[in-house]
Phi, psi and omega in degrees: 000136190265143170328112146336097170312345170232160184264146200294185195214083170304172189272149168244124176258167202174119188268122195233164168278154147261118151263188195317339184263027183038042197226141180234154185256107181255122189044201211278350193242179189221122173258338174101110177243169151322173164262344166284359188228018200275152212115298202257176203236137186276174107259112183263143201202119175236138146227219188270342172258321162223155188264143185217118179263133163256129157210122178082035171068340168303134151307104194236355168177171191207167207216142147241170181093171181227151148322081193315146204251114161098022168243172161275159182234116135300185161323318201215085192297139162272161195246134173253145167089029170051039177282108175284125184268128185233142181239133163218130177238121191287145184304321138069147184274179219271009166211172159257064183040040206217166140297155200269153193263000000 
């Protein structure tokens, strides 16, 4: 069986919070979450194409595209290498079974 043409890229995982500005910080950019998740502690899984957030081990989103690293992130996050950013937030549950911290 012949090599792969790309090397494989581990992944970096990392656990973060949301915070009150519905936002958890994974490596240089800041992602957006619901207001129903505010609180509650996450698990991220980045790679070079994508971000994918768990909660309670569930898929609750994924990000493709990458952020400009070091801008604010708003409603309408900018994109670098003309890259398109998609956000899908899964239906997921409507908390993290917790009071918010």
């Amino acid at each position: 069986m012949p090599l792969q043409a790309e090397r494989f890229e581990t992944p970096t995982w990392a656990r973060c919070k949301v915070h009150p500005d519905h936002h958890i910080r994974f490596g240089q950019a800041l992602y957006s979450l619901p207001t129903r998740w505010i609180g509650c502690r996450v698990e991220v899984r980045g790679d070079r194409s994508l971000v994918r957030i768990y909660l309670h081990g569930e898929l609750v989103a994924t990000v493709s595209g990458f952020l400009t690293v070091g801008l604010p992130i708003d409603h309408e996050p900018t994109v670098n290498s003309n890259r398109e950013l998609t956000v899908v937030i899964a239906s997921g549950p409507s908390s993290c079974g917790r009071p918010p911290i």
